[in-house]
Backbone atoms as SQL, in Angstrom:
CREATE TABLE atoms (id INTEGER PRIMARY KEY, chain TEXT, resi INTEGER, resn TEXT, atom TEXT, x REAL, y REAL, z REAL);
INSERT INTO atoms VALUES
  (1, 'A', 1, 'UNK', 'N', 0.816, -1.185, 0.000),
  (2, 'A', 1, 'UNK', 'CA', 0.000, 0.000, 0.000),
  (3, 'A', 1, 'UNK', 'C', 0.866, 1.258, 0.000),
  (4, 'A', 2, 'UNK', 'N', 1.890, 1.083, 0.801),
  (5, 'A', 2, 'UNK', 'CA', 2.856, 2.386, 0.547),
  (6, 'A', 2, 'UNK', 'C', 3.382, 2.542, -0.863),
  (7, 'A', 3, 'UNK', 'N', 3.677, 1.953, -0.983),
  (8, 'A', 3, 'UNK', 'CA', 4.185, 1.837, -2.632),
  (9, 'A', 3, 'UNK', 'C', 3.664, 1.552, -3.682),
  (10, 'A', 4, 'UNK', 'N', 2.099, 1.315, -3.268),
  (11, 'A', 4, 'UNK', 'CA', 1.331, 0.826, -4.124),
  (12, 'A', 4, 'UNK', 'C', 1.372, -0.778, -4.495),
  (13, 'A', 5, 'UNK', 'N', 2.056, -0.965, -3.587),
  (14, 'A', 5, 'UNK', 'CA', 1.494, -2.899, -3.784),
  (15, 'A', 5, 'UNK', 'C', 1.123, -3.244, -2.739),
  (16, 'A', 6, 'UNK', 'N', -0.126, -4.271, -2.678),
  (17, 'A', 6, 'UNK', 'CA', -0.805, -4.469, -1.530),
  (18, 'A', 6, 'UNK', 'C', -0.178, -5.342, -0.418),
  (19, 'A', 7, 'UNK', 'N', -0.001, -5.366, 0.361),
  (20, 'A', 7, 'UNK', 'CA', 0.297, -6.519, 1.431),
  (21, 'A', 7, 'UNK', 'C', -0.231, -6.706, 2.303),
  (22, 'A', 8, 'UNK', 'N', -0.634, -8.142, 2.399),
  (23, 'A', 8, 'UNK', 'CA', -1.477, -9.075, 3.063),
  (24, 'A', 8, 'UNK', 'C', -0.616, -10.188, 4.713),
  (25, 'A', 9, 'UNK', 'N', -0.237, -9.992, 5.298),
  (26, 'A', 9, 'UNK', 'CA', 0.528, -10.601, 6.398),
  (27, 'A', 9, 'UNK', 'C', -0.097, -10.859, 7.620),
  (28, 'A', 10, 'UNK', 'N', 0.267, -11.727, 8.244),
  (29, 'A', 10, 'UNK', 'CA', 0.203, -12.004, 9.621),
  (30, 'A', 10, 'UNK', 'C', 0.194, -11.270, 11.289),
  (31, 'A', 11, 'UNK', 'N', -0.252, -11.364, 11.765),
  (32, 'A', 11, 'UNK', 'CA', 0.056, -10.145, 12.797),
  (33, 'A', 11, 'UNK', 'C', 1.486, -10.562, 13.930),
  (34, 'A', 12, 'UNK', 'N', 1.841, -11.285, 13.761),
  (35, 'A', 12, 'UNK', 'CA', 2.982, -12.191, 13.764),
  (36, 'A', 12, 'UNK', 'C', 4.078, -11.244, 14.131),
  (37, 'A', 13, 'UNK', 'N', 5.415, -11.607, 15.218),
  (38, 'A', 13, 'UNK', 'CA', 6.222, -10.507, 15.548),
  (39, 'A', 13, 'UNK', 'C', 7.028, -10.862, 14.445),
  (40, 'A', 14, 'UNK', 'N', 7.605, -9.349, 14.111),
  (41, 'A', 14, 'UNK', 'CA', 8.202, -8.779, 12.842),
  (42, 'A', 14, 'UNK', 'C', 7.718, -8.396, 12.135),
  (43, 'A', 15, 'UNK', 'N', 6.421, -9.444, 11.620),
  (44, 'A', 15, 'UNK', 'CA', 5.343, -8.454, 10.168),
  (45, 'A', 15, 'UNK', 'C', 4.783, -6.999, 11.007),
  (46, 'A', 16, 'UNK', 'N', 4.293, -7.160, 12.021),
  (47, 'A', 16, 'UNK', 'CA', 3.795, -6.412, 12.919),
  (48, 'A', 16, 'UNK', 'C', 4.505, -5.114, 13.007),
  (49, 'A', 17, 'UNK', 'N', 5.705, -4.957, 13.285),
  (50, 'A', 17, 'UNK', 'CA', 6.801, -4.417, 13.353),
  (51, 'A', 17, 'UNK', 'C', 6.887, -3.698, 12.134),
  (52, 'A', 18, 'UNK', 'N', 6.719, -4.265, 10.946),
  (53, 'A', 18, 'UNK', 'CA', 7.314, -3.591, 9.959),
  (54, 'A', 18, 'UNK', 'C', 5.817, -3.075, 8.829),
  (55, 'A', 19, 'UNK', 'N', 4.393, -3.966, 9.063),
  (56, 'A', 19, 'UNK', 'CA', 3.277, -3.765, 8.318),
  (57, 'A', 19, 'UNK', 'C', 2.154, -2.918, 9.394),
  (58, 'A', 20, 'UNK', 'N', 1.973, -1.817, 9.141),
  (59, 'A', 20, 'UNK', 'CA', 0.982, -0.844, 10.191),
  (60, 'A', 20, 'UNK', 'C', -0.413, -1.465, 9.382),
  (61, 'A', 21, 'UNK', 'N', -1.176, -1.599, 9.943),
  (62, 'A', 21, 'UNK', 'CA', -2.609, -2.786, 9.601),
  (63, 'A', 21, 'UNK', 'C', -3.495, -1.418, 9.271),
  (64, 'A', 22, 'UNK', 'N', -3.613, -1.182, 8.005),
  (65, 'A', 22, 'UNK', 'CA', -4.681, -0.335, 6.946),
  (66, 'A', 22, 'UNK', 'C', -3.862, 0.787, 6.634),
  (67, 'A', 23, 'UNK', 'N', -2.446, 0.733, 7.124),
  (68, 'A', 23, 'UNK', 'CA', -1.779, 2.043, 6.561),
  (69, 'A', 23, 'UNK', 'C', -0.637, 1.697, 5.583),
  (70, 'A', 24, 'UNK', 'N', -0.106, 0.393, 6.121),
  (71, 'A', 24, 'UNK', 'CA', 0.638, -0.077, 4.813),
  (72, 'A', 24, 'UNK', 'C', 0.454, -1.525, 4.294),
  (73, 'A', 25, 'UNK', 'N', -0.145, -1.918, 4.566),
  (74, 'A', 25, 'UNK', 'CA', -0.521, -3.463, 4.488),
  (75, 'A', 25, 'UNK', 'C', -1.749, -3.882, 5.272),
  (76, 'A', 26, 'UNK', 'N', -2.501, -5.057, 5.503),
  (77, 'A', 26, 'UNK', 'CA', -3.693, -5.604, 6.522),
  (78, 'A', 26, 'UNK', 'C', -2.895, -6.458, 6.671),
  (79, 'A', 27, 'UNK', 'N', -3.429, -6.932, 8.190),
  (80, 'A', 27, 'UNK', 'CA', -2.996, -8.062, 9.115),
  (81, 'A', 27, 'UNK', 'C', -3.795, -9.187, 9.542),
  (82, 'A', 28, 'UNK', 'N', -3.563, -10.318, 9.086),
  (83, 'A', 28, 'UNK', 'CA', -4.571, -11.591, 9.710),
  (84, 'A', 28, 'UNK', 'C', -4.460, -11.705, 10.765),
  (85, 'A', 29, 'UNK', 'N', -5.336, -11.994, 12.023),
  (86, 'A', 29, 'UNK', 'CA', -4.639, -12.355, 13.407),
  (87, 'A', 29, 'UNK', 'C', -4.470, -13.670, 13.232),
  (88, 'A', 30, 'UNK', 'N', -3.107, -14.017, 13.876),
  (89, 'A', 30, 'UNK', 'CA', -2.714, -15.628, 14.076),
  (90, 'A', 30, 'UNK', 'C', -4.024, -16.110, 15.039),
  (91, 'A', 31, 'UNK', 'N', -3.905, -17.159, 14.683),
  (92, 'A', 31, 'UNK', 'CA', -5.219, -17.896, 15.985),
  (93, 'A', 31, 'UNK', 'C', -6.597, -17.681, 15.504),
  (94, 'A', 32, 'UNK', 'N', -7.040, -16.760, 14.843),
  (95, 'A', 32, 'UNK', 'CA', -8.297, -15.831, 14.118),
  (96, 'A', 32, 'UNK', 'C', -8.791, -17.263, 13.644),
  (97, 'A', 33, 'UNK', 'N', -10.225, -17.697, 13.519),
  (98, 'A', 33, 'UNK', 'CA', -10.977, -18.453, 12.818),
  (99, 'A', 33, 'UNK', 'C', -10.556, -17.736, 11.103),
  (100, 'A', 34, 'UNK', 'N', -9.742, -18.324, 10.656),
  (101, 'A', 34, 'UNK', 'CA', -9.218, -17.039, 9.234),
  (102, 'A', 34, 'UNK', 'C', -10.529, -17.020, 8.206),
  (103, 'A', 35, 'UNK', 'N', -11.209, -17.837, 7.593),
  (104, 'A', 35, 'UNK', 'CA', -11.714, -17.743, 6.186),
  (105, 'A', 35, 'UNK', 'C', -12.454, -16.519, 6.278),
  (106, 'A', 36, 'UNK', 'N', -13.168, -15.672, 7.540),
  (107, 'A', 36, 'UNK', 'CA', -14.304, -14.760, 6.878),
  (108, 'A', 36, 'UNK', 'C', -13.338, -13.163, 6.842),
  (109, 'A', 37, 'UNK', 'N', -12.658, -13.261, 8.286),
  (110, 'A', 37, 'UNK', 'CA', -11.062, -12.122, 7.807),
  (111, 'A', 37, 'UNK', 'C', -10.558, -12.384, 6.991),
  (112, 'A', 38, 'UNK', 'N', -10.067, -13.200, 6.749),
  (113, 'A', 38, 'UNK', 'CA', -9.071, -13.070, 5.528),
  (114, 'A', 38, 'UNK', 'C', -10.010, -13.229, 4.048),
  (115, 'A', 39, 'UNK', 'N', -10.609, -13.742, 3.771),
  (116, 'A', 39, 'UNK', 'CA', -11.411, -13.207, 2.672),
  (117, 'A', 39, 'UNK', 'C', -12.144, -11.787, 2.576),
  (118, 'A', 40, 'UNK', 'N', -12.335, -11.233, 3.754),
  (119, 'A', 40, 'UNK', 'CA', -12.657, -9.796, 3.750),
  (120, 'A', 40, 'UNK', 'C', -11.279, -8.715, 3.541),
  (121, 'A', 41, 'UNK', 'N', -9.789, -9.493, 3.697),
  (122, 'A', 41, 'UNK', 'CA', -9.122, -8.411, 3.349),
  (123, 'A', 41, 'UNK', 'C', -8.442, -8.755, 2.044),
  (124, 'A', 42, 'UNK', 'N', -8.566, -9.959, 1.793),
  (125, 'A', 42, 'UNK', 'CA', -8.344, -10.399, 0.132),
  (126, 'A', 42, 'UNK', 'C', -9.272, -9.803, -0.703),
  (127, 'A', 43, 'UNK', 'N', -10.705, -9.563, -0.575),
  (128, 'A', 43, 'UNK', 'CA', -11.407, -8.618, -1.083),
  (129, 'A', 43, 'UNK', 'C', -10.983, -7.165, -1.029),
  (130, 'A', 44, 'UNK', 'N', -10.847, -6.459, -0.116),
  (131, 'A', 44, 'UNK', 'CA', -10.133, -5.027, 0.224),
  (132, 'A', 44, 'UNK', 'C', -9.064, -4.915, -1.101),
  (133, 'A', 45, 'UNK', 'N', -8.134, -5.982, -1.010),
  (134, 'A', 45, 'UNK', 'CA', -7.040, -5.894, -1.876),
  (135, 'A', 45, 'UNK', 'C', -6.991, -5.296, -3.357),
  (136, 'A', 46, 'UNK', 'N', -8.268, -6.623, -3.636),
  (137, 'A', 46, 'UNK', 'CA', -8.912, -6.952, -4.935),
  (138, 'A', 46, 'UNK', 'C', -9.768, -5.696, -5.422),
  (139, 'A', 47, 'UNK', 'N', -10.448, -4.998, -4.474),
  (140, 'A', 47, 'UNK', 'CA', -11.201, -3.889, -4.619),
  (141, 'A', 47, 'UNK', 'C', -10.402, -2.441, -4.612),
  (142, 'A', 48, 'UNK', 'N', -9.541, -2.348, -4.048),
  (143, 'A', 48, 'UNK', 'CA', -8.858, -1.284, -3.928),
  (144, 'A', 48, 'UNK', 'C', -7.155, -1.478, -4.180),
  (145, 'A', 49, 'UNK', 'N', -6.550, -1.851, -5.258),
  (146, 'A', 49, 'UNK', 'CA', -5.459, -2.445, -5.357),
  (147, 'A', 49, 'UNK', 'C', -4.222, -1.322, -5.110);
């Protein structure tokens, strides 16, 4: 997103660290039941590239 490419990561120490969640990338939470988050920010992606 900063640069104009999207990134999709983990909330995971280091991604965390380095991806601010809607300012330069979205963050899955580890542990998260994933399919309805993470298809809601794979959509985001897809919609707003």
């Amino acid at each position: 997103m900063a640069f104009g490419i999207p990134v999709l990561g983990t909330d995971a120490e280091g991604t965390k660290e380095i991806v601010e969640h809607n300012v330069t990338g979205l963050l899955h939470p580890i542990g998260h039941p994933g399919t309805p988050v993470l298809s809601k920010h794979l959509w985001y992606l897809l919609k707003y590239p």
